[in-house]
PDB file with one MODEL, atoms N, CA, C and O in Angstrom:
MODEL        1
ATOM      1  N   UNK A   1      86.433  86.382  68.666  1.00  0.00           N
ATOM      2  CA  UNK A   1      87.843  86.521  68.984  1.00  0.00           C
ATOM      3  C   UNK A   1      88.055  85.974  70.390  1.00  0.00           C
ATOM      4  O   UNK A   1      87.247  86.154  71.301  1.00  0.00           O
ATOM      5  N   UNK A   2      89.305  85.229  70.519  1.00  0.00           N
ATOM      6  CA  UNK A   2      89.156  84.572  71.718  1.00  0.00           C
ATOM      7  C   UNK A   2      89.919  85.574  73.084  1.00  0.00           C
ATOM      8  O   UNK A   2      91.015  86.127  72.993  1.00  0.00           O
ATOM      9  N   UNK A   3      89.173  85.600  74.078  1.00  0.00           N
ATOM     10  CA  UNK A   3      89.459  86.865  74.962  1.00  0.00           C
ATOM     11  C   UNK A   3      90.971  86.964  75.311  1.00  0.00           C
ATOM     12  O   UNK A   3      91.507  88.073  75.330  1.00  0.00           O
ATOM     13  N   UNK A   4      91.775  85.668  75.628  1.00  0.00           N
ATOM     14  CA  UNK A   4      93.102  85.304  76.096  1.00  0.00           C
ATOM     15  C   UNK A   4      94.210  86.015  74.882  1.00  0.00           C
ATOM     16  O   UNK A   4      95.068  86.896  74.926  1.00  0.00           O
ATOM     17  N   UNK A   5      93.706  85.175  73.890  1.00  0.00           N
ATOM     18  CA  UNK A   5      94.597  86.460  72.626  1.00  0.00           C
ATOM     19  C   UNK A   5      94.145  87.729  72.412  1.00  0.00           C
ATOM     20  O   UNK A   5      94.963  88.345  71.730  1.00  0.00           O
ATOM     21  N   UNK A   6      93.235  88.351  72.691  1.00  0.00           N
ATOM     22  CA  UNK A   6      93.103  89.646  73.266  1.00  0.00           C
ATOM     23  C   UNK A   6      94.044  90.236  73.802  1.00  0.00           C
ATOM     24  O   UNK A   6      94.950  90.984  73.432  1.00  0.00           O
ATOM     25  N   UNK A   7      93.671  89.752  74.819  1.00  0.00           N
ATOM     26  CA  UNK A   7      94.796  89.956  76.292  1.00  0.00           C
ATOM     27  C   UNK A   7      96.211  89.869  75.685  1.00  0.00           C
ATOM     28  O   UNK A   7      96.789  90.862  76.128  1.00  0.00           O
ATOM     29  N   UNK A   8      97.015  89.220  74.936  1.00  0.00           N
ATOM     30  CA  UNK A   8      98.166  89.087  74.116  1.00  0.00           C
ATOM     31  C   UNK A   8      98.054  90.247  73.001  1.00  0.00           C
ATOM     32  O   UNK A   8      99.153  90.727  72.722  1.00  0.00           O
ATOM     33  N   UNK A   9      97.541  90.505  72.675  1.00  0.00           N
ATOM     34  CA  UNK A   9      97.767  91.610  71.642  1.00  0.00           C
ATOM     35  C   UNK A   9      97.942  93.187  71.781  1.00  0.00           C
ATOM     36  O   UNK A   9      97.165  93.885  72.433  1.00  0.00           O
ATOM     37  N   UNK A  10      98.610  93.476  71.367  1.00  0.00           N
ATOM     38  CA  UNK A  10      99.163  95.132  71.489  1.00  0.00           C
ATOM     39  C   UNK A  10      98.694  95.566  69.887  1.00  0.00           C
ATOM     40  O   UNK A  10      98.428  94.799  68.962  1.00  0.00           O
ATOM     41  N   UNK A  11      98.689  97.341  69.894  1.00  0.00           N
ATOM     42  CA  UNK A  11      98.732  98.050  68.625  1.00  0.00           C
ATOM     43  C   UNK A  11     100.149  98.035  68.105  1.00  0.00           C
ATOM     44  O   UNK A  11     101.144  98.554  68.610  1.00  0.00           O
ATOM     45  N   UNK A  12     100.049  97.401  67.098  1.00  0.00           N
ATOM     46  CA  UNK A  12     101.935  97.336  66.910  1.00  0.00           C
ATOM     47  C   UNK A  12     103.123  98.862  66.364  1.00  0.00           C
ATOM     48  O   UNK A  12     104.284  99.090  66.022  1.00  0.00           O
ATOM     49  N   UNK A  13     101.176  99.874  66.725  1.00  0.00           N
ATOM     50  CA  UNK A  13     102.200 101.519  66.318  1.00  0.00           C
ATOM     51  C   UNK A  13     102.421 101.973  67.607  1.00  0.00           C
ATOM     52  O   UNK A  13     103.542 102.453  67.771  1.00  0.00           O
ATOM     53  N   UNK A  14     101.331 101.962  69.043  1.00  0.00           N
ATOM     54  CA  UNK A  14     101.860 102.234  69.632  1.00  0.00           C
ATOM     55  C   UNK A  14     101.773 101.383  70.878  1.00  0.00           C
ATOM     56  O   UNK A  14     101.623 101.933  71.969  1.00  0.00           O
ATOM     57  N   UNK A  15     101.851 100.178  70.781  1.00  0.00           N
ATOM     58  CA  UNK A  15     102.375  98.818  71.550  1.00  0.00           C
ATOM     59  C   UNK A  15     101.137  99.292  72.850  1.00  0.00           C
ATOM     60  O   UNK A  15     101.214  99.109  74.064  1.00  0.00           O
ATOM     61  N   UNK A  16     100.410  99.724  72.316  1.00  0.00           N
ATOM     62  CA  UNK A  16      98.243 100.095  73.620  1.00  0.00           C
ATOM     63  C   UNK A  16      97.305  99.458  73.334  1.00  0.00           C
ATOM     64  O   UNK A  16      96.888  99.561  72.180  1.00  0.00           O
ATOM     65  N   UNK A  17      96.894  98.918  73.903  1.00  0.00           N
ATOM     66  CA  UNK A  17      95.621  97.739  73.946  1.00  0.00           C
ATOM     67  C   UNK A  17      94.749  97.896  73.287  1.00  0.00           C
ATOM     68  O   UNK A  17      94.133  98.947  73.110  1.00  0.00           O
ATOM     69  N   UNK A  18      94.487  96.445  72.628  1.00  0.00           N
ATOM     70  CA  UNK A  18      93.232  96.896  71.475  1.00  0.00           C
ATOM     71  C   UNK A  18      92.012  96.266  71.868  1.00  0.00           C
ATOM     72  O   UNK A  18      92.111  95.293  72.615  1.00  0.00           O
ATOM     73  N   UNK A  19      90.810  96.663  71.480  1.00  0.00           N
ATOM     74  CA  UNK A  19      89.367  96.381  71.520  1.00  0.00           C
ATOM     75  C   UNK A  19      89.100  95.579  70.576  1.00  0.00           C
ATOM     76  O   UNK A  19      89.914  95.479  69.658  1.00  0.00           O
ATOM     77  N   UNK A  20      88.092  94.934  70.564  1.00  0.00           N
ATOM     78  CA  UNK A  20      87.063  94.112  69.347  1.00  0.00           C
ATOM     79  C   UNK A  20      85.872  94.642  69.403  1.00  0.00           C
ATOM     80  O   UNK A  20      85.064  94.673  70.332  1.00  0.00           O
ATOM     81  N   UNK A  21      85.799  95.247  67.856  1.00  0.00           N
ATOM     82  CA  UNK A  21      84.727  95.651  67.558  1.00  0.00           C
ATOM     83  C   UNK A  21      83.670  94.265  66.914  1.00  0.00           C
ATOM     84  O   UNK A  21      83.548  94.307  65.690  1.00  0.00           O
ATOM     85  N   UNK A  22      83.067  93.311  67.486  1.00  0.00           N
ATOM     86  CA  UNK A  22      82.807  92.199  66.936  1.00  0.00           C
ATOM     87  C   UNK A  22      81.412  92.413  65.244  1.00  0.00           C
ATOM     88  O   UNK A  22      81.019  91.805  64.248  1.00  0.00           O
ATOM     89  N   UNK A  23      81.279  93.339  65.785  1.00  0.00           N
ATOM     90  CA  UNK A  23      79.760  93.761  64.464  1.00  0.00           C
ATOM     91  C   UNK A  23      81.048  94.393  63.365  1.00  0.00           C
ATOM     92  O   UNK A  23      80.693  93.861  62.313  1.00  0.00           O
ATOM     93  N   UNK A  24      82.087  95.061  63.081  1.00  0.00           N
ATOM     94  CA  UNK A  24      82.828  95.046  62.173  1.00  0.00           C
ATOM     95  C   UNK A  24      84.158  94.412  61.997  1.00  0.00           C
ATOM     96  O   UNK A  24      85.072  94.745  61.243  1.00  0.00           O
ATOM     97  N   UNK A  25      84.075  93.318  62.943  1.00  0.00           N
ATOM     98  CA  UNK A  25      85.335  92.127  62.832  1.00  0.00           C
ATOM     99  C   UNK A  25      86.458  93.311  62.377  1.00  0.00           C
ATOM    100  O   UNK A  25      86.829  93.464  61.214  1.00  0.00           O
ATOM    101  N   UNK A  26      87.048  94.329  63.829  1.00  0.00           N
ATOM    102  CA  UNK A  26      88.468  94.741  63.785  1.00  0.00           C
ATOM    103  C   UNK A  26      88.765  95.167  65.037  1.00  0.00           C
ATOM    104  O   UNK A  26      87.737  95.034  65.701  1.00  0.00           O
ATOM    105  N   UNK A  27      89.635  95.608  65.703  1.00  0.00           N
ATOM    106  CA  UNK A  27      90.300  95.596  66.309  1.00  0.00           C
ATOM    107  C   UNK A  27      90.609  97.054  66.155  1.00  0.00           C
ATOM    108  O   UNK A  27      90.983  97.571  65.102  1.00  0.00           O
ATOM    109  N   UNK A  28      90.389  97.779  67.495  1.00  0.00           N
ATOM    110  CA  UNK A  28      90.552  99.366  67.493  1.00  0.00           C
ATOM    111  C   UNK A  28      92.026  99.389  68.310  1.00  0.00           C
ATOM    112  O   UNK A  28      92.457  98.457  68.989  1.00  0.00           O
ATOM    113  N   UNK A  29      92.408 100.128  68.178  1.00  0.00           N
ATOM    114  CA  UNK A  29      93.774 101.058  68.642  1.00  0.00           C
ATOM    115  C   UNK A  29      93.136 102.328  68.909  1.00  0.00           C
ATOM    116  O   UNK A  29      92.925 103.045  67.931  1.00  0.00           O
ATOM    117  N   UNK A  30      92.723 102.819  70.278  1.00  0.00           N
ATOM    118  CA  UNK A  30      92.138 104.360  70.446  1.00  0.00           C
ATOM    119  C   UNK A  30      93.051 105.448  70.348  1.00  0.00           C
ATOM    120  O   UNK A  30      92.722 106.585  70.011  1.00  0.00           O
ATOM    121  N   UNK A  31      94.606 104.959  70.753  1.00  0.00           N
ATOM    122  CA  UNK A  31      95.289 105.511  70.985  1.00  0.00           C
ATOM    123  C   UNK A  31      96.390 106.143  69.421  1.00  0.00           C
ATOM    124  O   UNK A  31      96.844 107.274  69.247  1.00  0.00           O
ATOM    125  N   UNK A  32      96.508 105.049  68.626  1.00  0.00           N
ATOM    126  CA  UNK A  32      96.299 105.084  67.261  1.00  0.00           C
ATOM    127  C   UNK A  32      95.783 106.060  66.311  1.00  0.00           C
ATOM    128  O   UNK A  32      96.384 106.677  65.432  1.00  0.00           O
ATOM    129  N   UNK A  33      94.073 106.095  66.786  1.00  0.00           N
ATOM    130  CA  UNK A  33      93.085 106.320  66.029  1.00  0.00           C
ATOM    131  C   UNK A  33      93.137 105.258  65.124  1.00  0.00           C
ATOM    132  O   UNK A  33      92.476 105.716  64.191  1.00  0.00           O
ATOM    133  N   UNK A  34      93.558 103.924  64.725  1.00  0.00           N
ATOM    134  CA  UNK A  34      93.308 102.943  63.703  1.00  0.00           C
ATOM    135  C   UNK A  34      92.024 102.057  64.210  1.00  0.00           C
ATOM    136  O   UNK A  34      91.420 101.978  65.280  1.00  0.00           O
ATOM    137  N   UNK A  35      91.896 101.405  62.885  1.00  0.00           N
ATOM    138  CA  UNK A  35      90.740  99.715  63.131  1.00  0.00           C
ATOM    139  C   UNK A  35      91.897  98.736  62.082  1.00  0.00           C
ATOM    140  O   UNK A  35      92.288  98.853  60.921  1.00  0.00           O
ATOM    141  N   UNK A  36      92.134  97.860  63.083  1.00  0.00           N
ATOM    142  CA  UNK A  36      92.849  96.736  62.281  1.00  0.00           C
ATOM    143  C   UNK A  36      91.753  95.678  61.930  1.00  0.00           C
ATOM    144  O   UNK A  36      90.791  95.545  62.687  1.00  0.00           O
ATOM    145  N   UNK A  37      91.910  94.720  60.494  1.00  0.00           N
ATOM    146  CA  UNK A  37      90.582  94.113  60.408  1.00  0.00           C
ATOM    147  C   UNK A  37      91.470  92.621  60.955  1.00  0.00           C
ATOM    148  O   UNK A  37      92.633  92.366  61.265  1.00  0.00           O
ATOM    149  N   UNK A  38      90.169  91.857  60.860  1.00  0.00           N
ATOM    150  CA  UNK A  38      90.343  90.559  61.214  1.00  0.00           C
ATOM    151  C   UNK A  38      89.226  89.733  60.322  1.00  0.00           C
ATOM    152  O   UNK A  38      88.007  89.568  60.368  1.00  0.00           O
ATOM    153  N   UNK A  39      90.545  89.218  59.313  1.00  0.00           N
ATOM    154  CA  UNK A  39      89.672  88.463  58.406  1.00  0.00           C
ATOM    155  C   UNK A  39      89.966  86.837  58.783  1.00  0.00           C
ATOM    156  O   UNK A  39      91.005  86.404  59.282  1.00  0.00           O
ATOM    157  N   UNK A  40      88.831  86.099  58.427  1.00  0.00           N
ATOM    158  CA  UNK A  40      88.733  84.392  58.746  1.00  0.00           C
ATOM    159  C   UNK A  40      89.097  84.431  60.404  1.00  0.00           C
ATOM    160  O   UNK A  40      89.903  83.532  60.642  1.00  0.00           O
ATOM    161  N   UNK A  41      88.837  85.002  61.301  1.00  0.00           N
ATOM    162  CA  UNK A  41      89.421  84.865  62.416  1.00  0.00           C
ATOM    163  C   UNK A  41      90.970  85.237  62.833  1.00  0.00           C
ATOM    164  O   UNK A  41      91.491  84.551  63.712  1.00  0.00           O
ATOM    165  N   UNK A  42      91.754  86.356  62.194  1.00  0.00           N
ATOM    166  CA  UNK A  42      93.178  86.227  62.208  1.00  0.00           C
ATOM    167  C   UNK A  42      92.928  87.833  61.956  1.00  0.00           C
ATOM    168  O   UNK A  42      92.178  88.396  61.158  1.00  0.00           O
ATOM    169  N   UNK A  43      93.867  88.375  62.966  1.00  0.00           N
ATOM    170  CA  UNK A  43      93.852  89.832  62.415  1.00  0.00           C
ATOM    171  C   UNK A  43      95.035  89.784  62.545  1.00  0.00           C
ATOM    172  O   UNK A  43      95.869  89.240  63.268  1.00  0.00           O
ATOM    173  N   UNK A  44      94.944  90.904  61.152  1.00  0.00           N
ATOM    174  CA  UNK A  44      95.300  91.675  60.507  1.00  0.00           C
ATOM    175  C   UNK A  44      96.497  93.065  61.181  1.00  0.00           C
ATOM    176  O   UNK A  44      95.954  94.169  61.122  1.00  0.00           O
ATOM    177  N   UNK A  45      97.516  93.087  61.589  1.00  0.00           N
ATOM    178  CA  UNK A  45      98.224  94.030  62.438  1.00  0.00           C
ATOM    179  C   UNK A  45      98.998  94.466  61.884  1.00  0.00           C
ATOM    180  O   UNK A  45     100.156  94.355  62.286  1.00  0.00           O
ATOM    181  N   UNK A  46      98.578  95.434  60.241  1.00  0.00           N
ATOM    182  CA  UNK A  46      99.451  95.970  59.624  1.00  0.00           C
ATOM    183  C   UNK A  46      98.893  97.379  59.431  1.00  0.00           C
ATOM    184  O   UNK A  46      97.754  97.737  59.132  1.00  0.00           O
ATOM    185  N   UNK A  47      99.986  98.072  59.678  1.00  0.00           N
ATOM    186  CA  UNK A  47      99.780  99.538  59.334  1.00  0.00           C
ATOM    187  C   UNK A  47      98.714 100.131  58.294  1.00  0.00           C
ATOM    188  O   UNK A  47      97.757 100.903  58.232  1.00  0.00           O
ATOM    189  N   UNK A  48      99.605  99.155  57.416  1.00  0.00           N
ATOM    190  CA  UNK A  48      98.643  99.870  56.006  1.00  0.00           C
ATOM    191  C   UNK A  48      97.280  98.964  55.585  1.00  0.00           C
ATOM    192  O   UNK A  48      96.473  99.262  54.705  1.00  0.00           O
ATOM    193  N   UNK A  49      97.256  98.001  56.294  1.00  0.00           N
ATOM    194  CA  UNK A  49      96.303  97.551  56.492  1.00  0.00           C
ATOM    195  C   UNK A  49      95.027  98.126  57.258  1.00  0.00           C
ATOM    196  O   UNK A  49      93.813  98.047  57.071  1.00  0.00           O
ATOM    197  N   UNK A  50      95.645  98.591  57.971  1.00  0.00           N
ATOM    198  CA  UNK A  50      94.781  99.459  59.180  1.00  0.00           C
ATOM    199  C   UNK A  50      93.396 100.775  58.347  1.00  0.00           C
ATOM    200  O   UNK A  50      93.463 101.251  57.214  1.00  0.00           O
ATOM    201  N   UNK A  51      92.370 101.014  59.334  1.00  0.00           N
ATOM    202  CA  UNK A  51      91.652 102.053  58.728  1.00  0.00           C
ATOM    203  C   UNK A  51      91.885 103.424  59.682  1.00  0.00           C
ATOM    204  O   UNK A  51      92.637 103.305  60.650  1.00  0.00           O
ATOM    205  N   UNK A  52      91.245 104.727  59.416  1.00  0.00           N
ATOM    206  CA  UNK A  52      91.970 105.617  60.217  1.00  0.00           C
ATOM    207  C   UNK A  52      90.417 106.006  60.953  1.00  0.00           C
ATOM    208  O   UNK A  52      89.501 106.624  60.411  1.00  0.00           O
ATOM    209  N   UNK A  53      90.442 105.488  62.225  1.00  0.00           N
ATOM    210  CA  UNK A  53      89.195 105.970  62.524  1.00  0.00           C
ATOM    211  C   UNK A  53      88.832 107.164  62.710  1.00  0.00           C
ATOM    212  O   UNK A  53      89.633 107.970  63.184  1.00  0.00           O
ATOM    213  N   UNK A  54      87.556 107.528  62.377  1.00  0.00           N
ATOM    214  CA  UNK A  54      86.585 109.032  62.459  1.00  0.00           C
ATOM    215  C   UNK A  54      86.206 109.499  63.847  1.00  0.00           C
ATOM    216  O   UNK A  54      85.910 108.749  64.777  1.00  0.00           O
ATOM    217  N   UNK A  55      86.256 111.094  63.893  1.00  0.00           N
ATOM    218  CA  UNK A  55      86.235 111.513  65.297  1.00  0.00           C
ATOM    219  C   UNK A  55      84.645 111.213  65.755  1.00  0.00           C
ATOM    220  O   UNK A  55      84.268 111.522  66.885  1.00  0.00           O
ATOM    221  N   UNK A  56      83.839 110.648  64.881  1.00  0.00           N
ATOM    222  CA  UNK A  56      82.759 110.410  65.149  1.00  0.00           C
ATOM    223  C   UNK A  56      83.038 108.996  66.196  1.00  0.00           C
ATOM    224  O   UNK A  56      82.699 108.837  67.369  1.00  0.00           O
ATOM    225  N   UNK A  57      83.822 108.027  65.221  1.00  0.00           N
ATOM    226  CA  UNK A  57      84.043 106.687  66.295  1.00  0.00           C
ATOM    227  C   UNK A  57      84.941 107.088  67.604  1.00  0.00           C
ATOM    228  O   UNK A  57      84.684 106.711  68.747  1.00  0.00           O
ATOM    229  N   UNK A  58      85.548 107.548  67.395  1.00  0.00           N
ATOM    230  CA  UNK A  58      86.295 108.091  68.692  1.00  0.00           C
ATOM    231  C   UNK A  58      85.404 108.225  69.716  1.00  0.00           C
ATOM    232  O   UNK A  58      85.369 107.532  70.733  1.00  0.00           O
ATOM    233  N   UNK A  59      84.486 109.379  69.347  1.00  0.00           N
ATOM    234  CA  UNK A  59      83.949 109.960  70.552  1.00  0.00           C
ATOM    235  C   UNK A  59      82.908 108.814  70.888  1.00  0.00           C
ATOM    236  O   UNK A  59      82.763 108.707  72.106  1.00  0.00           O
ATOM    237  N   UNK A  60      82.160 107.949  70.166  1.00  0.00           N
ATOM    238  CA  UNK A  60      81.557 107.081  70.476  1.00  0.00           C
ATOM    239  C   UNK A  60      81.975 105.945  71.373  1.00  0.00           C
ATOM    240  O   UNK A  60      81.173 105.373  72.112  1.00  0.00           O
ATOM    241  N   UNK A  61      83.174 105.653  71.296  1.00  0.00           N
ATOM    242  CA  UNK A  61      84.056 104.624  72.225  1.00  0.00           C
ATOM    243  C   UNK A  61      84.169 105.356  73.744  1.00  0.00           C
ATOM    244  O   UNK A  61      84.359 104.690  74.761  1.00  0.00           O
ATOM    245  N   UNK A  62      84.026 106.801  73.746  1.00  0.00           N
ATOM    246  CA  UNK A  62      84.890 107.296  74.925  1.00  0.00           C
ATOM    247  C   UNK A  62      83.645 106.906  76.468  1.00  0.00           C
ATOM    248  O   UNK A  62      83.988 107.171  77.620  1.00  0.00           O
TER     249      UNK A  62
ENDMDL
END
């Protein structure tokens, strides 16, 4: 993922900066609790698209 569109991207639930998880190609929202995926290089910034992350990943990010 290229770092500059990083930097351009918001969680579009609650407009807070997202991470790349590069070993599961998505895109965390901590603030969320979501993982947005990113398939072929293009993510994915849909709600229901989204996964609901586990307090296990949570606490692992912190």
């Amino acid at each position: 993922m290229d770092a500059k569109l990083l930097e351009l991207l918001v969680c579009p639930v609650t407009k807070g900066p997202l991470r790349f998880d590069r070993e599961r190609q998505e895109l965390i929202s901590h603030s969320a609790r979501l993982a947005y995926p990113v398939r072929d290089g293009i993510p994915v910034l849909l709600e229901n698209e989204a996964r609901t992350l586990t307090d296990d990943e949570i606490d692992e990010a912190s």
